[in-house]
PLY file of the C-alpha trace (Angstrom):
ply
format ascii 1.0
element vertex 300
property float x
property float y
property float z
element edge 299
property int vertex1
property int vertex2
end_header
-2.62 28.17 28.67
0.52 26.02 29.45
1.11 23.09 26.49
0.92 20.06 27.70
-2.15 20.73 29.71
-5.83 18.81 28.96
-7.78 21.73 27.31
-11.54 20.99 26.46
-14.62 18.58 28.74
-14.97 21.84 31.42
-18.42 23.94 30.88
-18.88 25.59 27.86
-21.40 28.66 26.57
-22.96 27.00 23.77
-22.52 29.07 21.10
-25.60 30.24 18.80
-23.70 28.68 15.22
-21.66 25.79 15.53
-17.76 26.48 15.79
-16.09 25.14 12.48
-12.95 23.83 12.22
-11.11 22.75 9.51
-9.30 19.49 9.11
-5.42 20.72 7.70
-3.70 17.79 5.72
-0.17 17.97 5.73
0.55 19.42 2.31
-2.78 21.56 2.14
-2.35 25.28 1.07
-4.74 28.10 0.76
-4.64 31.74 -1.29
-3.94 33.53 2.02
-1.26 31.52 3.59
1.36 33.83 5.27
4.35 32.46 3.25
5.61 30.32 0.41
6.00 26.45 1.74
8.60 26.86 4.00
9.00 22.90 4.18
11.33 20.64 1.77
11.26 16.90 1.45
14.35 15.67 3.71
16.39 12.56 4.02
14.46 11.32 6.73
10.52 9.91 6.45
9.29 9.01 10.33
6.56 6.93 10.85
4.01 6.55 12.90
1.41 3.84 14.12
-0.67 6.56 14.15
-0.03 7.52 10.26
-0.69 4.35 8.29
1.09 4.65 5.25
3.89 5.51 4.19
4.65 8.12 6.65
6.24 12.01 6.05
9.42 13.19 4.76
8.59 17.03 4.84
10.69 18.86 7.50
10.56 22.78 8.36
13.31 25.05 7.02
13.68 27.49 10.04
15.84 30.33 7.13
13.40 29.62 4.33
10.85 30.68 6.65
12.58 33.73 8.09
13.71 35.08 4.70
10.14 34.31 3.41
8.38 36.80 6.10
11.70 39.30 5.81
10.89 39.92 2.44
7.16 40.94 3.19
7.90 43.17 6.14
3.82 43.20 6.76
3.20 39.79 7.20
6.53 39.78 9.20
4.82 42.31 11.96
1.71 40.32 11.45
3.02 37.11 12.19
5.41 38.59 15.07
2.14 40.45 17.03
0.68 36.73 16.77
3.65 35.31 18.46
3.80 37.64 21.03
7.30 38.89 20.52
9.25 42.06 18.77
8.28 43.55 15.11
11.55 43.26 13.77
13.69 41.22 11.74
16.05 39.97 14.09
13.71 39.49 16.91
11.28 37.48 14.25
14.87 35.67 12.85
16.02 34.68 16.81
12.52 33.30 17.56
12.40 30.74 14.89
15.90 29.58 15.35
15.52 28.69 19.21
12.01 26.42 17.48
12.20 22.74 16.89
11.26 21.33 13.32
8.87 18.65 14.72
6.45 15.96 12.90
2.67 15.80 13.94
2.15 12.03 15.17
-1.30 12.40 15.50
-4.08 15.06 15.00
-3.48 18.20 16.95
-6.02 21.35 17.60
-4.79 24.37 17.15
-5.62 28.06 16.36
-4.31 28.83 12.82
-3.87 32.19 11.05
-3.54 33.61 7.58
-2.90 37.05 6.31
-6.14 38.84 3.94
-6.17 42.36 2.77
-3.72 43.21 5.43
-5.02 42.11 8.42
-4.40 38.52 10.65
-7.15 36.27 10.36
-7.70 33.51 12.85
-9.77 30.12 12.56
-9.83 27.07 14.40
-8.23 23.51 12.99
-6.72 20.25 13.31
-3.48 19.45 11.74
-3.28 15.96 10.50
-0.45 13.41 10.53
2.73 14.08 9.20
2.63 17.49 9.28
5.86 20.07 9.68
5.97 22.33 12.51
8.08 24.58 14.54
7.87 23.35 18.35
9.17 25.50 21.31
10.19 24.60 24.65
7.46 24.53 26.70
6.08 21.60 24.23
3.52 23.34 22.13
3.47 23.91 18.38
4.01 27.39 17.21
4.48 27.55 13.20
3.01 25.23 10.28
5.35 25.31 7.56
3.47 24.50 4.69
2.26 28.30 5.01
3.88 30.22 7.19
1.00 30.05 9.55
1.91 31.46 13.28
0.06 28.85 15.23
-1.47 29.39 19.12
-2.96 27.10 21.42
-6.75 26.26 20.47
-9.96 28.18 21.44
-12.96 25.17 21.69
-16.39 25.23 21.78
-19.01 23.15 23.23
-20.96 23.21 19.75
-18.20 22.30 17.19
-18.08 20.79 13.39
-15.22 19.14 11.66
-14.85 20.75 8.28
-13.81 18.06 5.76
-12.84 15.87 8.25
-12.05 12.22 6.52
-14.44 9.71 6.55
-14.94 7.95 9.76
-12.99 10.40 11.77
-13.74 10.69 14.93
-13.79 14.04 16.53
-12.32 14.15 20.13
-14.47 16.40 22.98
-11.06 17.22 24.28
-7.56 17.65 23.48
-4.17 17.36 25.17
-1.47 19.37 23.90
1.67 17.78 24.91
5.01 16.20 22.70
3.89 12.84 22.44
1.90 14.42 19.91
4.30 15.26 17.73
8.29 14.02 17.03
11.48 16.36 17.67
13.16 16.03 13.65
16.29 14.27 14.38
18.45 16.14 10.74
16.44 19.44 10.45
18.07 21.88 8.02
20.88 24.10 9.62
19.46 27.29 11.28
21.65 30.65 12.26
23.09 33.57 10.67
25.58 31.67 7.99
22.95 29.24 7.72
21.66 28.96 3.81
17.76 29.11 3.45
18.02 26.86 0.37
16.47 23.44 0.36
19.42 21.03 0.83
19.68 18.09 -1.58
18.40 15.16 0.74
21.67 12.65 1.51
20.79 8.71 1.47
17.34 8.71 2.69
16.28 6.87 5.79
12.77 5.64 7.62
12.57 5.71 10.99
9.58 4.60 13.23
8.28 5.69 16.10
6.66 3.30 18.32
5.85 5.21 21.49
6.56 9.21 21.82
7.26 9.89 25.19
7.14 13.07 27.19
10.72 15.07 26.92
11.72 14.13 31.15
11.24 10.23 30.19
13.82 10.62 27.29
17.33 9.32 28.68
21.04 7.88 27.51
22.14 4.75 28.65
25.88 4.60 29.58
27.16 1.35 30.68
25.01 0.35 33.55
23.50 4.59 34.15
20.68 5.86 32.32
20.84 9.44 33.03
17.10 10.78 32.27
16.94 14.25 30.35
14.51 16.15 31.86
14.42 16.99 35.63
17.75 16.36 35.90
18.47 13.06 37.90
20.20 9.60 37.64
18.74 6.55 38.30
20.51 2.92 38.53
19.89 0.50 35.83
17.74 -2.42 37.65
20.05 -5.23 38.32
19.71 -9.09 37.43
17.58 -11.26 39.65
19.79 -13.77 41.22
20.05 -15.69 44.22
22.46 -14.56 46.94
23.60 -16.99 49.36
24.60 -15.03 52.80
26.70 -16.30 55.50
25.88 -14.93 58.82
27.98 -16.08 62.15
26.79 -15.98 65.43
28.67 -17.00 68.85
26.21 -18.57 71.46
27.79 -20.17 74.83
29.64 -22.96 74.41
29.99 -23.51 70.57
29.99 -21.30 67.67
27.29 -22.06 64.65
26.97 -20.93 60.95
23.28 -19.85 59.35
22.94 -19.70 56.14
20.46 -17.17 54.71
19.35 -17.94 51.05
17.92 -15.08 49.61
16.15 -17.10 46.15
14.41 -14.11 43.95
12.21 -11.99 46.40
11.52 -14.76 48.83
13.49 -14.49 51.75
14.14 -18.04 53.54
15.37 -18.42 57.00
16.26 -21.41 59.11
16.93 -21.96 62.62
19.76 -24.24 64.54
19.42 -24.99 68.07
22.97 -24.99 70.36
21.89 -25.11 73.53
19.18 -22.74 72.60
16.87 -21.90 69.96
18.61 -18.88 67.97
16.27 -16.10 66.91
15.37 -16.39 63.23
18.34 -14.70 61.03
16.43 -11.88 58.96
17.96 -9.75 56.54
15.84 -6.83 54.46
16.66 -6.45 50.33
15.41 -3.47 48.91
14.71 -4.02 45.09
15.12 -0.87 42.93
11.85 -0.14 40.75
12.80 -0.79 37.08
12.17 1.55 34.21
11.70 0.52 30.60
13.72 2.25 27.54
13.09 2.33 24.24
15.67 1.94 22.09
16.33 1.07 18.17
13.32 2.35 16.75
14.33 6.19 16.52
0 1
1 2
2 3
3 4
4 5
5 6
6 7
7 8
8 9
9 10
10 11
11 12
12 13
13 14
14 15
15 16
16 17
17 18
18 19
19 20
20 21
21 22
22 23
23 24
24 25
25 26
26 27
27 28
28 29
29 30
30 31
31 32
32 33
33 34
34 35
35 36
36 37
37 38
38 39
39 40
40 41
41 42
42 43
43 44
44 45
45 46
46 47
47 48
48 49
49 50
50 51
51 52
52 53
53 54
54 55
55 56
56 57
57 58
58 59
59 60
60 61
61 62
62 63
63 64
64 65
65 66
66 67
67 68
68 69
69 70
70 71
71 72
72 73
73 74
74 75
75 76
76 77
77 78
78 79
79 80
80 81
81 82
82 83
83 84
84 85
85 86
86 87
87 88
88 89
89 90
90 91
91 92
92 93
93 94
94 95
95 96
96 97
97 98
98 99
99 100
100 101
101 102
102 103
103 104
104 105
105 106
106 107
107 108
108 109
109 110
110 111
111 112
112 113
113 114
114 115
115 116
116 117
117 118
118 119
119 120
120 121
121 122
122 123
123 124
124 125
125 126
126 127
127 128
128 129
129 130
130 131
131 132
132 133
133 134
134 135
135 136
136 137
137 138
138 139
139 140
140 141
141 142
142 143
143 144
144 145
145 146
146 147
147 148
148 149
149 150
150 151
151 152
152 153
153 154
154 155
155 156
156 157
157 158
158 159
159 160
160 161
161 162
162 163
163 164
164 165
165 166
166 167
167 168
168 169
169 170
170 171
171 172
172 173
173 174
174 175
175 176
176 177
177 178
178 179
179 180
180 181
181 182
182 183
183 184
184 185
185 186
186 187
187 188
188 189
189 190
190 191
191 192
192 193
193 194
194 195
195 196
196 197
197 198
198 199
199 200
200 201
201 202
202 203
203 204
204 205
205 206
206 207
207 208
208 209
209 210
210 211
211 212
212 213
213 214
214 215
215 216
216 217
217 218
218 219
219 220
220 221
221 222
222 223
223 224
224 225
225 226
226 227
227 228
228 229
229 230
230 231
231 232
232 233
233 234
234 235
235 236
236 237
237 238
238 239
239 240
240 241
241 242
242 243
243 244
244 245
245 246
246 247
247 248
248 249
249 250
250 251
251 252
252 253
253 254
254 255
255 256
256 257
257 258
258 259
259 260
260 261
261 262
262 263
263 264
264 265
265 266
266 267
267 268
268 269
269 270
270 271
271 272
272 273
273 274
274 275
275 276
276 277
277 278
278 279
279 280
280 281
281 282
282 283
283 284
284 285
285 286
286 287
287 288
288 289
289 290
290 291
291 292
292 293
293 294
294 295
295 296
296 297
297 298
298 299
């Protein structure tokens, strides 16, 4: 199933039990997690409107995690078959370097996995807010770094329960998997072969807050007066000032020559008519106004 992609409200076999699925806190752990924590408090918290409080500072370490699996070579294969990619150390240590350390904005539904008498075991969950992942390209989360976890895109059930959901949670019917779930880190932890899988010692530390997450094609750089959008790639004009344009438009008619003047005020075009002889047609002119787009800026 493509992230990004409304999974869930379609017909369901209801199930004999009800599906649990357990609500994941950020720092939660259990006895059969896959690795050691593989994330460190950084120099950056980001906030959410969707947090309350005092937001998350824990970011992914991409090495941590790869020398944490490398040094159990069966939870490495374990964790690899999950993923869907090569049972080896380099092909494990190239697929989490090409992941983004990401923040969960707001609960996300997932199929987790941990390692017991060794075999994979999967279960359904929700990571909460705050959360550190390992994103890929196509927009889904792939790794929660509190344990290791390989993480794949959610199996749901008509018949489901919320294990120790928080009080007054409300559990959706359907969920989208998409990045405006979740925040790109903007000072993740170096990644690649000279890379050290040490926590670094967080620098001056810093809060940023995210008031709207928006999909990665919306995301742009403004340059003078071009944003160029990321995405799909394409440029697009910043939308001018509204002004009024005065236009001067001559025509000849027999016998004496007359100026109209067009005023274009706003959006409202206003013409007027002289008579020489004859009535002159009404002077028309056609301004195309470019759609405007709205950028966030400032707030990270």
């Amino acid at each position: 199933m493509a992230a990004g992609w409304l999974v869930g409200g379609g017909e369901e076999q209801v199930q004999a039990a009800p599906q649990q699925v357990q609500f994941t806190p950020p720092t939660a752990v259990n006895d059969a997690a896959f690795t050691p924590p593989a994330d460190i408090a950084g120099s950056i918290t980001i906030k959410s409107g969707e947090f309350g409080g005092t937001g998350s500072n824990l970011v992914c370490s991409r090495e941590l995690l790869i020398t944490s699996l490398t040094a159990k070579p069966d939870h490495m294969r374990a964790w690899a078959k999950v993923e869907g990619i090569a049972q080896t150390p380099s092909a494990v240590a190239d697929y989490i370097r090409g992941l983004h350390p990401s923040t969960i904005l707001k609960p996300i539904r997932v199929t987790t996995h941990t390692f017991v008498n060794g075999k994979t075991e999967a279960s359904q969950a929700i990571l909460a807010n705050g959360t550190a992942v390992l994103s890929d390209d196509n927009d889904a989360v792939r790794a929660r770094c509190r344990t290791g976890s390989p993480l794949t895109d959610p199996v749901l059930s008509s018949n489901e329960v919320c294990k120790s959901c928080p009080t007054g949670y409300k559990q959706q019917k359907s969920w989208q998997l998409s990045s405006t779930y979740y925040a790109v880190h903007p000072s993740p932890p170096p990644a690649g072969a000279n890379a050290s899988s040490k926590p670094v010692k967080p620098s001056k530390p810093v809060t940023i807050t995210v008031e709207k997450q928006l999909p990665p094609e919306y995301v742009g750089t403004q340059n003078n007066k071009t944003i160029t959008v990321h995405g799909p790639t394409r440029t697009v004009q910043a939308p001018p000032k509204i002004k009024t344009v005065v236009v001067n438009h001559t025509r000849t008619v027999p016998g004496k020559t007359k100026t109209v003047t067009v005023t274009v005020n706003k959006t409202q075009l206003q013409t007027r008519t002289v008579t020489v002889n004859q009535t002159l047609p009404p002077q028309t002119r056609t301004v195309t106004v470019p759609r405007t787009i709205t950028v966030y800026e400032g707030s990270g």
